[in-house]
C-alpha atoms as one frame of an Amber mdcrd trajectory, in Angstrom:
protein
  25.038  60.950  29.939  23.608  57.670  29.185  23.973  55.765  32.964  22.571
  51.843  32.441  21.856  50.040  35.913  21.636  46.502  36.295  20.373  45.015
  39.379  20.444  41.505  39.999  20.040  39.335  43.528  22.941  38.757  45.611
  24.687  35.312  45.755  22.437  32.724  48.023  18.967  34.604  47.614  16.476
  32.392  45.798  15.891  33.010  42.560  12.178  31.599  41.909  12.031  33.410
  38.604  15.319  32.090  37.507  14.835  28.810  38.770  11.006  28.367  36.554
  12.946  30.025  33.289  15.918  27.560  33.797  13.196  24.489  34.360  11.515
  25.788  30.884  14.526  26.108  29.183  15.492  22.254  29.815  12.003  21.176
  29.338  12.742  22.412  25.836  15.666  20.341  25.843  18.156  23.056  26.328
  19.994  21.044  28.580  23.522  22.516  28.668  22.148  25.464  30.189  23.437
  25.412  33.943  21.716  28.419  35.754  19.342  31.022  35.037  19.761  34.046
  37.528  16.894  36.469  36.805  18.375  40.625  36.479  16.255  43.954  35.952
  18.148  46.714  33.884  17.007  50.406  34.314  18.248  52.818  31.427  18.542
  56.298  32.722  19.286  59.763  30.896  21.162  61.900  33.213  21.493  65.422
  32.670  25.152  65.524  33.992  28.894  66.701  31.749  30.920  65.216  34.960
  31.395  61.023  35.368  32.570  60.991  38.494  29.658  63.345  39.649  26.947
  61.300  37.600  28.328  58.068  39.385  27.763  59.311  42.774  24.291  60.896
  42.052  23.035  57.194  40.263  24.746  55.463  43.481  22.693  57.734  45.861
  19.299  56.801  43.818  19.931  53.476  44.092  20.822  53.179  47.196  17.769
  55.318  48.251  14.969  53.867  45.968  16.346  51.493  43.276  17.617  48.405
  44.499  17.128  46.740  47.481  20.166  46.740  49.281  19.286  43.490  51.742
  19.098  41.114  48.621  20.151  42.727  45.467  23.693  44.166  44.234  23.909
  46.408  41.209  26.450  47.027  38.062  26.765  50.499  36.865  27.736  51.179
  32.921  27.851  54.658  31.419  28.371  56.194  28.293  28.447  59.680  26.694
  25.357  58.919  24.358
């Protein structure tokens, strides 16, 4: 099962990253953009028939290694491929 992670920072962290893209992007003149917020994505294969049990297994790695629960939330997605 195909399990994609994205992991972005929580609402009210500073975004330095985000803030220097969205500065370049309206230095280009791409001024209708409004807010950059920066976001990793991890792409894992997991080895696992059940959803409900793959769920729980990628929620217990990234609560124990993957994302930094003090200033970052994460999305799961999942798909058979």
């Amino acid at each position: 099962m195909k399990i994609v992670v994205n992991i972005f920072l929580k609402n009210g962290v500073l975004d330095p990253q985000g803030k220097a893209i969205e500065k370049a992007l309206r230095s280009l003149n791409f001024n209708e953009v409004k807010e950059v917020r920066m976001a990793k994505q991890l792409i894992l294969d997991l080895d696992e028939k059940d959803e409900l049990r793959a769920k729980e297994r990628i929620a217990k790695m990234c609560e124990e290694l993957l994302v930094n629960n003090v200033i970052e939330d994460y999305e799961l997605s999942m798909s058979e491929k």
